[in-house]
C-alpha positions in Angstrom: -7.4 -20.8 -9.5 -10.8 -21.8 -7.7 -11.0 -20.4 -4.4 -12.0 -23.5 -2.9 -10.3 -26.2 -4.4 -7.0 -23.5 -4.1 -6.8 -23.7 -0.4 -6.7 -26.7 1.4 -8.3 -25.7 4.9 -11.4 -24.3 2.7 -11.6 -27.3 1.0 -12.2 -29.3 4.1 -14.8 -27.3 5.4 -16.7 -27.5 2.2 -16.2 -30.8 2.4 -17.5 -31.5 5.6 -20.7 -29.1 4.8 -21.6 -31.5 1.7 -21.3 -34.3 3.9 -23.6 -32.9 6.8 -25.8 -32.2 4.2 -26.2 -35.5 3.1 -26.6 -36.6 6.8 -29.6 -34.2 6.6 -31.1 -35.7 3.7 -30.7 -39.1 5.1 -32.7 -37.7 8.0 -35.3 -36.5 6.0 -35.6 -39.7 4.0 -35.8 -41.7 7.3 -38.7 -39.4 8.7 -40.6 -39.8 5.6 -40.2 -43.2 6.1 -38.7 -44.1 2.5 -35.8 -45.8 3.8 -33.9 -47.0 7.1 -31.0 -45.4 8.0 -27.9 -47.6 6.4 -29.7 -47.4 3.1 -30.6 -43.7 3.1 -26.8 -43.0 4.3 -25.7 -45.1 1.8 -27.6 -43.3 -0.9 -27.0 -39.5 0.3 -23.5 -39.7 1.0 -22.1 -39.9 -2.6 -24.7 -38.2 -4.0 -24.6 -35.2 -1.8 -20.4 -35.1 -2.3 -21.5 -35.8 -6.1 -23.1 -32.3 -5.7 -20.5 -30.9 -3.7 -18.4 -30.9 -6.8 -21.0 -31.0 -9.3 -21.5 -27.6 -7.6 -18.2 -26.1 -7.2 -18.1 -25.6 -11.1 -20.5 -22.4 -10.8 -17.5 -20.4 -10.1 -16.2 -21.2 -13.9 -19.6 -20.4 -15.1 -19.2 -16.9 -12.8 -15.4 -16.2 -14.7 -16.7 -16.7 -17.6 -19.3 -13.8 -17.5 -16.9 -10.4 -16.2 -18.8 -8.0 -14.6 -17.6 -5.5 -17.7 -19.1 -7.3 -20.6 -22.4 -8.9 -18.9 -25.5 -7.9 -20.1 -28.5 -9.0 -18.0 -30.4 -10.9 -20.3 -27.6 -12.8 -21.0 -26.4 -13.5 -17.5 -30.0 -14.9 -17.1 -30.1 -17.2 -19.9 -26.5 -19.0 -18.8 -27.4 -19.0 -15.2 -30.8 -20.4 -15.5 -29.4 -22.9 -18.3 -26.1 -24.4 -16.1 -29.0 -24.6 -12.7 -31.0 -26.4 -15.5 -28.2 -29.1 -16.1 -27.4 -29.5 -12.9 -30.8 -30.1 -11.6 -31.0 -33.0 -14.4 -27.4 -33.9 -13.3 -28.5 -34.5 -9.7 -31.8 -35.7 -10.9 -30.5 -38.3 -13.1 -27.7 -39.5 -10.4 -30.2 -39.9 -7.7 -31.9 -42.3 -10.1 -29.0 -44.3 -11.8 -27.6 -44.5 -7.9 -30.7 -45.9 -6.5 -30.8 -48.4 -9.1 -26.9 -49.5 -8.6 -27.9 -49.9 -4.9 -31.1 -52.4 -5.9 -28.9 -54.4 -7.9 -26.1 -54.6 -5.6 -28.5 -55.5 -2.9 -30.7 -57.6 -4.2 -33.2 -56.6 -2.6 -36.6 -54.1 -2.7 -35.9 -50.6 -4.0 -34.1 -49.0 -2.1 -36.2 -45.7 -2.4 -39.4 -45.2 -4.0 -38.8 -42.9 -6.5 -42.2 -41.6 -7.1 -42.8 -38.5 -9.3 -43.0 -36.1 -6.1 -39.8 -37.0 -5.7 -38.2 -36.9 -8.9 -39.4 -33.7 -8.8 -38.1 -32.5 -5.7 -34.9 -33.7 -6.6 -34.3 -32.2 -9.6 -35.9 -28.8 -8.1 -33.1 -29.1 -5.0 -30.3 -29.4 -7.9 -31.6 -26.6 -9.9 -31.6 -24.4 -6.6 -28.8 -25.2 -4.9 -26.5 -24.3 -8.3 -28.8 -21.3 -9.1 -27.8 -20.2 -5.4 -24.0 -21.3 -5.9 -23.9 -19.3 -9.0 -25.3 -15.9 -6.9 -22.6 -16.6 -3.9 -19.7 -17.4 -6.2 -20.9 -14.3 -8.4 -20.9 -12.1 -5.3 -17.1 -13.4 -3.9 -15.5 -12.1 -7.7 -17.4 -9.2 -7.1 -15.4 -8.4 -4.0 -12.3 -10.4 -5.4 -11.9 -7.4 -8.5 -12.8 -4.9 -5.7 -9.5 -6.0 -3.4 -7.3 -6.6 -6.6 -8.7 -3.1 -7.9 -7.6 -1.6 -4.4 -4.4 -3.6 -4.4 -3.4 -2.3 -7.7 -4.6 1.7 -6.8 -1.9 1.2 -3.7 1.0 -0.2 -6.0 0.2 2.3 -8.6 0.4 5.4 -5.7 3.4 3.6 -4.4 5.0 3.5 -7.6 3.9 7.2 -7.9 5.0 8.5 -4.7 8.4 6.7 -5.4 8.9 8.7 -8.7 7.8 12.2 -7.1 10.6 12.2 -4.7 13.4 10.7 -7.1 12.4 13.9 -9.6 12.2 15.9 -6.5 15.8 15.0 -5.1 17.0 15.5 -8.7 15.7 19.1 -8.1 17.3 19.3 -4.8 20.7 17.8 -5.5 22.0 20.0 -8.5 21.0 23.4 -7.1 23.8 23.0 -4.4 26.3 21.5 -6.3 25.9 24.5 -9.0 26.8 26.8 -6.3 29.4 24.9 -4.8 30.9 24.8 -8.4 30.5 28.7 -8.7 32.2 29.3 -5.2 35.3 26.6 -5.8 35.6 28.7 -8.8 35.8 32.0 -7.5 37.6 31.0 -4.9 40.5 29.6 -6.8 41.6 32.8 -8.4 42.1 34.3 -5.3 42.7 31.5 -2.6 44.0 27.8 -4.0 44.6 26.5 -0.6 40.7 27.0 0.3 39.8 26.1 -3.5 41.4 22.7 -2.7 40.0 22.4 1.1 36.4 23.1 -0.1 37.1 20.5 -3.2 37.6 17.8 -0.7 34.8 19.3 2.1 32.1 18.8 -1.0 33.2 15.6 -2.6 32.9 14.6 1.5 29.6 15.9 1.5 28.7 14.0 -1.7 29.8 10.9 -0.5 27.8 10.6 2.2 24.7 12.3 0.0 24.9 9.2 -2.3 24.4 6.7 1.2 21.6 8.0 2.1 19.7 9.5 -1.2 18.1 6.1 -2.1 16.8 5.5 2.0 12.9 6.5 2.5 13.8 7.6 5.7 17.0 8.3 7.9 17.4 9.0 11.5 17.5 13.4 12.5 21.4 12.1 13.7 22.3 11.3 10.2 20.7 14.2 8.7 22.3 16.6 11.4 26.0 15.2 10.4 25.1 15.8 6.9 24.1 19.3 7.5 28.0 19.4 9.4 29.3 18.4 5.9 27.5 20.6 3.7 28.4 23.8 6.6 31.7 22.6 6.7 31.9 23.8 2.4 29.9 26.9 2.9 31.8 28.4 6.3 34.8 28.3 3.6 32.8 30.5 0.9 31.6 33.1 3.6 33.9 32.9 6.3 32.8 34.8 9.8 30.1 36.1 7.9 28.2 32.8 8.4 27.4 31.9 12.0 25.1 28.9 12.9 23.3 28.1 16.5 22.0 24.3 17.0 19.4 23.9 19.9 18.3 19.4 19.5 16.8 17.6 22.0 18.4 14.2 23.1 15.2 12.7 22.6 14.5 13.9 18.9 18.3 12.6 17.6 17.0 9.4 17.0 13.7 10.3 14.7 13.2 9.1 11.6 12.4 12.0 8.8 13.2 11.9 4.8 16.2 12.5 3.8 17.6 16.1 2.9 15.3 17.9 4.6 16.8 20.7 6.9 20.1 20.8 4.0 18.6 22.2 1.6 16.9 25.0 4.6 20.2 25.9 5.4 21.0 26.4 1.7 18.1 28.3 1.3 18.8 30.6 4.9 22.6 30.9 3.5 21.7 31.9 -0.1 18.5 34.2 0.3 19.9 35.9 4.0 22.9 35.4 4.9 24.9 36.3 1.6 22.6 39.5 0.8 24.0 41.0 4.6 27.5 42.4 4.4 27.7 41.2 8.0 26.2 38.1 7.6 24.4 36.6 10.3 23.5 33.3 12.7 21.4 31.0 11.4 19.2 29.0 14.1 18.1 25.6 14.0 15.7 24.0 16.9 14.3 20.9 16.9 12.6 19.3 19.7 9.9 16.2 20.1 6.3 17.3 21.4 3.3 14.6 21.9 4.3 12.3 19.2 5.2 15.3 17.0 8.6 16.5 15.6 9.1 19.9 15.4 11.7 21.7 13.5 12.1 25.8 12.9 15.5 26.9 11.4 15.2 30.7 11.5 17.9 33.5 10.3 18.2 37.2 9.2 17.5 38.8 5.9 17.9 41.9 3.9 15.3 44.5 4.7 15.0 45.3 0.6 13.0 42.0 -0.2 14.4 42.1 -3.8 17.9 40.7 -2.2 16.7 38.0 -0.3 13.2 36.8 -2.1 14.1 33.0 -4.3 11.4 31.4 -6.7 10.1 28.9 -3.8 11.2 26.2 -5.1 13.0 24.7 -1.9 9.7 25.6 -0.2 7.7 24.1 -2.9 9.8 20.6 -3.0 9.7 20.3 0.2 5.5 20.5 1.3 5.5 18.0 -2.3 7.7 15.4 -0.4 6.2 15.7 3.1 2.8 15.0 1.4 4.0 12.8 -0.6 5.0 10.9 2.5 2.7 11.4 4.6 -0.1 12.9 3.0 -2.0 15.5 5.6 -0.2 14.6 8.7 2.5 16.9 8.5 3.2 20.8 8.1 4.9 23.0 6.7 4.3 27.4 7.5 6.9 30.2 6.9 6.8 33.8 8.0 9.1 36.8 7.1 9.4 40.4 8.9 11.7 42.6 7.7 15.1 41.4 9.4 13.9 37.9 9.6 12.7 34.6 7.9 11.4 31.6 10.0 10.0 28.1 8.7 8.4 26.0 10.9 7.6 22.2 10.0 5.9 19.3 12.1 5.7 16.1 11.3 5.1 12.5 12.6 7.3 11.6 15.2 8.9 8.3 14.2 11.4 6.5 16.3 14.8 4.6 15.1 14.7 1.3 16.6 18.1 -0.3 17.0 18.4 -4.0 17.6 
């Protein structure tokens, strides 16, 4: 659609520039004394909104030449030819308008349309086109540039999307495998607990599917999730698994991704707290620092490295989705001594809002 004739407060301002510019040329025509001021009005006016639309049609010329398939020489030979036409177009309405306003009058002429003139009119129609063309010519330029930059921000949008749906269906599976493993184990030698963790995970699931689709949740939500997915695994190990909670009131109602600090507690349980015949405590503190969230979930491991060392894939999935998210502005670090593995993360600190 044509940028001007598409909106309608543009329209009016182009409007009213056409007809100030025929007020100008009125002026002019008055100062060099070819006409008074009703008749040089009266001839200006329509010729000057004439050109107003007359000029308005170097945008088509513009489309019709992408940026992608223009050679120069070409791009010359149309410009040069449509600022040709229009400067007879103008040219030869100035004339056939000058004679409708003699008849209609009945009087002298109402200009003097010597040569000079004729000239200069058809030399003020051939440059205010050629100049229409350039500006119309620069505004797609900048036009393909935003629509080029909107389309780059859909397509990472899109991207980003896709990364953390094949990242959750890395996440999800990998505890529900070992939650399979443990119901069955467990059912050969404790039915009561088989049944009791049966109902704890299909809990856990349940509230897993509410929130898997949300970009972002609120720590609270996360925190009772994390409740759920203990609630299975204190079954599986008993005393041996022990977990400490230290949250500040203020950083309950931040807004991180989903499935975040689980899947640590998976990994803390798995590669620590299993491999220790007396298990351990894992701790978990989060607090809010200058705009920042910090979270650290720490807890024992095996001094033999080979009992306690997974492929990184937790670790791996979760930097993915943090940058995925929010690109450089937060962190991930981990650290391991010989008894113990801590990961530290930091990210934006985003409040939850409630109306």
């Amino acid at each position: 659609m044509h940028p001007i004739l598409s909106d309608r407060r543009r329209f009016m301002v182009y409007i009213i520039a056409w007809i100030f510019t025929g007020v100008l040329i009125a002026r002019l025509l008055v100062a060099a004394d070819l006409a008074n001021w009703s008749f040089a009005l009266l001839f200006s006016l329509p010729v000057a909104l004439f050109g107003s639309f007359l000029t308005s049609s170097a945008y088509f010329v513009c489309r019709s030449l992408p940026f992608n398939r223009r050679s120069f020489s070409i791009a010359t030979l149309v410009f040069a030819s449509a600022a040709m036409v229009s400067g007879i177009s103008w040219l030869g309405l100035c004339y056939g308008w000058n004679k409708v306003l003699v008849l209609a009058a009945e009087e002298v002429e109402v200009l003097h349309l010597s040569p000079h003139l004729l000239v200069l009119f058809f030399i003020t129609g051939f440059a205010v086109y050629l100049l229409a063309l350039l500006a119309f010519d620069v505004y797609i330029a900048f036009d393909n540039i935003r629509e080029a930059e909107r389309r780059e921000a859909a397509s990472r949008l899109l991207a980003r999307d896709a990364e953390l749906q094949v990242l959750r269906s890395q996440i999800d599976p990998h505890f529900l495998f070992n939650s399979l493993n443990s119901i069955s184990a467990l059912t050969a030698i404790d039915a009561v607990a088989a049944r009791t963790m049966t109902i704890a995970l299909a809990d856990f699931f349940r509230q897993t599917l509410a929130i898997a689709e949300k970009e972002k949740i609120s720590l609270k939500e996360e925190l009772l999730l994390c409740e759920n997915f203990l609630a299975v695994e204190k079954i599986r190990f008993g005393k041996k698994l022990g977990v400490e909670f230290e949250v500040a009131a203020d950083a309950e109602q931040a807004q991180i991704p989903p499935m975040i600090l689980q899947p640590l507690l998976e990994n803390a349980i798995k590669h620590g707290i299993r491999n220790l015949p007396k298990g351990g405590v894992i701790k978990v503190t989060i607090f809010q620092r200058d705009r920042w969230l910090h979270i650290a979930v720490q807890n024992p491991v095996s001094a033999d490295p080979g009992n306690s060392t997974g492929n990184g894939l937790g670790l791996s999935n979760l930097r993915q989705r943090f940058f995925a998210l929010y690109g450089d502005q937060a962190r991930v670090s981990w650290q391991r001594t010989d008894d113990n593995f801590t990961l530290e993360m930091a990210l934006p600190f985003e409040q939850t809002y409630h109306e």
